[in-house]
C-alpha positions as MATLAB code, in Angstrom:
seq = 'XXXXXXXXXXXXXXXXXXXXXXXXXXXXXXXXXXXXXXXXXXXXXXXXXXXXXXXXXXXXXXXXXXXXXXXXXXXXXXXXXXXXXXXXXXXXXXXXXXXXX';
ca = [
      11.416    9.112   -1.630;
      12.518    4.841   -1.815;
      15.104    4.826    0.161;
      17.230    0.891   -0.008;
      17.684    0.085    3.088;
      19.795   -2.712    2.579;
      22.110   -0.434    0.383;
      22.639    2.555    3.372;
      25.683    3.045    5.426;
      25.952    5.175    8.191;
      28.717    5.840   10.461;
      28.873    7.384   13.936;
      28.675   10.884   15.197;
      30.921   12.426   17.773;
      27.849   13.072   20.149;
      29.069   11.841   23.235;
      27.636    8.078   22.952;
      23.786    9.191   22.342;
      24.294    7.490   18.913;
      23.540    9.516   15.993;
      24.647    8.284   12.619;
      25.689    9.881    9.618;
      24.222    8.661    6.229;
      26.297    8.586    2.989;
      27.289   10.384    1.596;
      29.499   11.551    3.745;
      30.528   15.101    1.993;
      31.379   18.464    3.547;
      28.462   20.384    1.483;
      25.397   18.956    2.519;
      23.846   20.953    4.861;
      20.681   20.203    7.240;
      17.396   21.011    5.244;
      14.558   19.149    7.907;
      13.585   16.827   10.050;
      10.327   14.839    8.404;
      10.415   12.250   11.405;
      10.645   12.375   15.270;
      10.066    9.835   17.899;
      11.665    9.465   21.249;
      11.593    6.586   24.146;
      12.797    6.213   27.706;
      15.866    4.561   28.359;
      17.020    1.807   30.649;
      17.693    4.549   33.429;
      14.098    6.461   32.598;
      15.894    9.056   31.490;
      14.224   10.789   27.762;
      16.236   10.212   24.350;
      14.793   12.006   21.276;
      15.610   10.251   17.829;
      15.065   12.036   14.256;
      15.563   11.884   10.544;
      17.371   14.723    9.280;
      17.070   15.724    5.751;
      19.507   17.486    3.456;
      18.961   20.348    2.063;
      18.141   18.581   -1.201;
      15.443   15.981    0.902;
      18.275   13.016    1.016;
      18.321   11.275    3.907;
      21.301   12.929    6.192;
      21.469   11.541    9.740;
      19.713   10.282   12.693;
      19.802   12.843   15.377;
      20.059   10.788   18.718;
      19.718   13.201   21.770;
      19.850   12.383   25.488;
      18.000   14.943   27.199;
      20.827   15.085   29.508;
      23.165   14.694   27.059;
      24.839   11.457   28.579;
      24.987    8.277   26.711;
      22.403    6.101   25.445;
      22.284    2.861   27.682;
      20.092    0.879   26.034;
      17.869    1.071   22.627;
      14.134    0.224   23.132;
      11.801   -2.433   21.105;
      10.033   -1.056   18.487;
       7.072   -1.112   20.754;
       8.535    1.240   22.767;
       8.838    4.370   20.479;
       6.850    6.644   21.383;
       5.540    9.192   17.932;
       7.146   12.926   18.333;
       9.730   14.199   20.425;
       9.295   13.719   24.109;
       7.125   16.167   26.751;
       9.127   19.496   27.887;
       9.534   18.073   31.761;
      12.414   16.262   30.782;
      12.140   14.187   34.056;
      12.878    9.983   34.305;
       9.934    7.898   33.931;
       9.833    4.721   35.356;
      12.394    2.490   34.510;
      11.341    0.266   31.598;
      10.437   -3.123   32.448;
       9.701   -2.052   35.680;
       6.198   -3.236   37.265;
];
């Protein structure tokens, strides 16, 4: 589905910091259908942060799902080069910190 990216607004969810966003629109009767998408990085600290693309149940995009393995918040967003594809491994344990030799 074409989604315009320049045409979508989100706003932010009460999620402690981690920084998910709701996508319009924003109405009480959408419900969660899927998730089509997941990736997930390390962040500044090496702790794990999972991000994914919720659906509606009707297939509309519906939020991005930002989750802190330790449920603290997010304190810093990667480059694009470092997402890493599905969520991250089950140890939930810091890697090193990024940029870190």
């Amino acid at each position: 589905m074409p989604v315009d990216l320049d045409a979508l607004i989100v706003r932010p969810m009460s999620d402690g910091g981690m920084g998910s966003l709701a996508i319009v629109p924003f109405d009480s009767s959408r419900r969660f259908g899927s998730s089509p998408a997941e990736c997930h990085f390390y962040d500044l600290d090496g702790i794990p942060v999972s991000a994914a693309l919720n659906l509606d149940q009707d297939g509309k995009p519906f939020e991005i799902d930002v989750w802190r393995v330790d449920f603290e918040p997010t304190v810093g967003w990667p480059s694009h080069t470092e997402l890493l594809a599905g969520p991250p491994n089950n140890s939930f344990k810091p890697t090193p910190l990024r940029g870190a030799a």
